[in-house]
Each structure stands twice: as structure tokens, then as C-alpha cells.
C-alpha positions as CSV (number, residue, x, y, z in Angstrom):
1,X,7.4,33.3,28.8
2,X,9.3,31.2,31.5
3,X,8.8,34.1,33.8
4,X,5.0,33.6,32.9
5,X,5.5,29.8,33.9
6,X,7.0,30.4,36.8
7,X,4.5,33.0,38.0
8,X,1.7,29.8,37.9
9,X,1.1,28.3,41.5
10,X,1.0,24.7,39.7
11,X,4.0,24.7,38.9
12,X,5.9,25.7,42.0
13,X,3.6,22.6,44.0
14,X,5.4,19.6,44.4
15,X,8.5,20.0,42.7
16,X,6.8,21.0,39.5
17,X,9.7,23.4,38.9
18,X,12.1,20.8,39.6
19,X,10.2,18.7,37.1
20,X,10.0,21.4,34.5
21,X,13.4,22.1,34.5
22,X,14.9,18.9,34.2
23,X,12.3,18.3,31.6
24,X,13.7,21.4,29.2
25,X,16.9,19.8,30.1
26,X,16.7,16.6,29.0
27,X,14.7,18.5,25.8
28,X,18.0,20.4,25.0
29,X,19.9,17.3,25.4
30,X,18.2,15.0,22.9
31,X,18.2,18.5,20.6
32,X,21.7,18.9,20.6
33,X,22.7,15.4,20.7
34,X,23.9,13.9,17.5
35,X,24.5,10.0,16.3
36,X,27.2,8.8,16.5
37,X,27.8,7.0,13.0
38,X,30.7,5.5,11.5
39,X,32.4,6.1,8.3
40,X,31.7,4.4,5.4
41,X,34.4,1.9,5.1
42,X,36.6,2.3,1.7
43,X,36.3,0.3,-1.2
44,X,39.5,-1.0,-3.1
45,X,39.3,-1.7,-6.7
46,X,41.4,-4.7,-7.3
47,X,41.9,-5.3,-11.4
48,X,42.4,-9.0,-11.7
49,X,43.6,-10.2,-8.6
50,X,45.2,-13.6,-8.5
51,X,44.4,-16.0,-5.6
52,X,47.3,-14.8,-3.8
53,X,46.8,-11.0,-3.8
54,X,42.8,-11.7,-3.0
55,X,44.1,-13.3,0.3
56,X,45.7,-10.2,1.1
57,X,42.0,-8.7,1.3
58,X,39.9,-10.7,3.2
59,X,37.9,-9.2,5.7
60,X,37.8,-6.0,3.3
61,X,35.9,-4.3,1.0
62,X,37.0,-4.6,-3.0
63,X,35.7,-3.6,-6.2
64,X,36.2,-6.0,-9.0
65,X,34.9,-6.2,-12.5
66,X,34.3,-9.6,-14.3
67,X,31.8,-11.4,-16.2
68,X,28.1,-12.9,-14.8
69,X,28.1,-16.5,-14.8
70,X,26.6,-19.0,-13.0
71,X,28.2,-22.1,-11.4
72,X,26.5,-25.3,-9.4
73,X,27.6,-23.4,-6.1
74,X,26.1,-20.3,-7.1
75,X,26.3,-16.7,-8.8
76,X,30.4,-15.9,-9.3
77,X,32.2,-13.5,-11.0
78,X,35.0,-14.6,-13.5
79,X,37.7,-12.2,-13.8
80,X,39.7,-12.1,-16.9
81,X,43.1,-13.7,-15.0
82,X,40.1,-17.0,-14.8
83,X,39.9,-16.0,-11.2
84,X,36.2,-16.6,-9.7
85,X,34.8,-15.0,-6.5
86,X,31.5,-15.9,-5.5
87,X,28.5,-14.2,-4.4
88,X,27.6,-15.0,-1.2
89,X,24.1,-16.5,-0.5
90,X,23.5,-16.2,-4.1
91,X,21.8,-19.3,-5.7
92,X,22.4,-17.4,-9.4
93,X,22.5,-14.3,-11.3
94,X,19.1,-12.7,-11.5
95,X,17.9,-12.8,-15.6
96,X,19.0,-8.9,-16.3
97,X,22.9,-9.8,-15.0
98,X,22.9,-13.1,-16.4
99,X,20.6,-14.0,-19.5
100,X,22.3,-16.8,-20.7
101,X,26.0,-18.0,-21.4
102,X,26.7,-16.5,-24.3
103,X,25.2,-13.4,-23.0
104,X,27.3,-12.5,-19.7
105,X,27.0,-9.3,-18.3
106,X,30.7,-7.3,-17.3
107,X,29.8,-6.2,-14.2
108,X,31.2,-3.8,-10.9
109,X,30.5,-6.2,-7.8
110,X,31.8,-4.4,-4.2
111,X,31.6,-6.2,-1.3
112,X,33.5,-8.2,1.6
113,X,36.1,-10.7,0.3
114,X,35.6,-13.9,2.6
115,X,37.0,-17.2,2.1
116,X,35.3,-20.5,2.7
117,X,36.8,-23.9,2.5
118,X,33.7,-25.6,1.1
119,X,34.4,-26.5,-2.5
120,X,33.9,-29.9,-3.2
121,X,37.0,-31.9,-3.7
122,X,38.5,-35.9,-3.4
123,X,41.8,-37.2,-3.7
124,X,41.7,-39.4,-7.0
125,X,41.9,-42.8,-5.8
126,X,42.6,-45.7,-8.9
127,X,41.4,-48.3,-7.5
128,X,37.9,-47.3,-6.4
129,X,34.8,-48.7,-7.3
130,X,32.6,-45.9,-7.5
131,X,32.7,-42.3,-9.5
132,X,33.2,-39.7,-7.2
133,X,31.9,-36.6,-7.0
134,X,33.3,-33.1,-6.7
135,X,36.7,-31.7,-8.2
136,X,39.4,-34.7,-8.2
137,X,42.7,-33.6,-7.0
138,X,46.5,-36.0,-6.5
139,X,47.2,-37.6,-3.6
140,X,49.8,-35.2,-2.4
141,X,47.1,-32.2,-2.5
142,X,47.1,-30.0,0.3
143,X,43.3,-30.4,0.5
144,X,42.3,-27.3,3.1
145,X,44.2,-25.1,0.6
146,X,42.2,-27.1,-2.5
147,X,38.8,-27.0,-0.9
148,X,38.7,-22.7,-0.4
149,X,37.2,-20.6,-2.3
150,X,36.5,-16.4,-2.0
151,X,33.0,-14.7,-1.5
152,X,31.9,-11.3,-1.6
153,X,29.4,-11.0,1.4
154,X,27.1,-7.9,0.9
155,X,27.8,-7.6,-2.2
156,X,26.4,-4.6,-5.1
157,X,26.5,-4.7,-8.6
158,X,26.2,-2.7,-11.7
159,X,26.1,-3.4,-15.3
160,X,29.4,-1.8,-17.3
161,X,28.5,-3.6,-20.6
């Protein structure tokens, strides 16, 4: 067949060979070429991680299992340890995860650990006027440490019971 091709005066005029054969070439290229994807990063399972051992994760993907609830910043996961990571972006639980209190879903959550320092917290002051809001810590609190909290980002889920 290419013999054929060749054998056509079109073709020969102005280049057209040149223009043939660079077009089966690039053809051949983009059929041989492949994409160049990367791996899917690895999931640890981390069985009721303590605020310690979840620092040692951040920036990585974990697997932990802990009951649905719903908190004023959002959708969380309590762990049995009373640990609770956060969904991030997550205003709540949708109704199947999280019926009501009494009705908690266990679930599977993957996803990034991140850590945010946004909890609301104030040193307890005495002699104030007004109630404060937010999570009252002593005077002698580191509060940068007291203020963090840890997200999953991207997160999945599944029901285990």
C-alpha cells in the first residue's frame, strides 16, 4: 500500500512525502506513547492513634476506624482512645453516616492527616466581665499547641457497622 502511495504524483509535489512521513511518524509516536501516571500512594491503618503518633503522619495517607459524630466545627471521627480527627470541609455527617447521636455509624475514613491550629481557645481570665467563648485553657497553656487540631483532606468512608 505505501508503495501504492508513493507511486501518486500528489504526493511527491511539494514535500508531500516529507509531510506524509512525518505524519505516520508522529502517528506511531502518540500510538506507542504511554502516560506517565503515578502510583497510588499507600494507605496506613493507624488503630487508635494518640495525638502524638498522629503527628508522626501528617502529610500521609491513614486509615482509621471510629464512630460518626458531629461537632460545631464539623463532621469528626472519634476514635475509641477519645481521639477526634476531622473531616476536612465537611459541615456534618450526611444522614446515612450519621442519623442521630445515639445512632453513630463505625466507620473506615482514609485520607490525608493535616493539622490546623484553628480550634477555638482563651486563656481563663478571673476577673473578666464577659463569658468567653471557645475552650478555656490556664494561663500557662502553650496556646499554638492548644488551638491544633487533625483533618483528613480527601477523605472516603465506609460503613463497618
Amino acid at each position: 500500500m505505501f508503495a501504492d502511495i508513493l507511486k501518486m504524483p500528489s504526493v511527491m509535489n511539494n514535500f508531500g512525502f516529507i509531510r506524509y512521513t512525518l505524519l505516520l511518524f508522529l502517528l506511531l509516536i502518540v500510538a506507542c506513547s504511554t502516560t506517565n501516571t503515578t502510583p497510588k500512594e499507600k494507605s496506613t491503618a493507624i488503630e487508635n492513634p494518640s495525638d502524638e503518633i498522629l503527628k508522626k503522619y501528617i502529610g500521609k495517607k491513614i486509615i482509621v476506624i471510629g464512630k460518626s459524630v458531629n461537632m460545631k466545627l464539623g463532621a469528626a471521627l472519634l476514635l475509641e482512645n477519645g481521639t477526634r480527627i476531622w473531616i476536612d470541609k465537611m459541615e456534618g455527617w450526611p444522614i446515612d453516616f450519621y442519623p442521630d447521636e445515639d445512632n453513630a455509624k463505625t466507620l473506615k475514613v482514609t485520607g490525608i492527616l493535616i493539622e490546623k491550629n484553628d480550634l477555638p481557645i482563651f486563656v481563663q481570665n478571673e476577673n473578666a466581665s464577659k463569658a468567653q467563648q471557645g475552650i478555656p485553657v490556664p494561663k500557662e497553656t502553650n496556646v499554638e499547641e492548644a488551638s491544633k487540631r487533625f483533618l483528613l483532606k480527601k477523605a472516603t468512608w465506609s460503613i463497618i457497622k
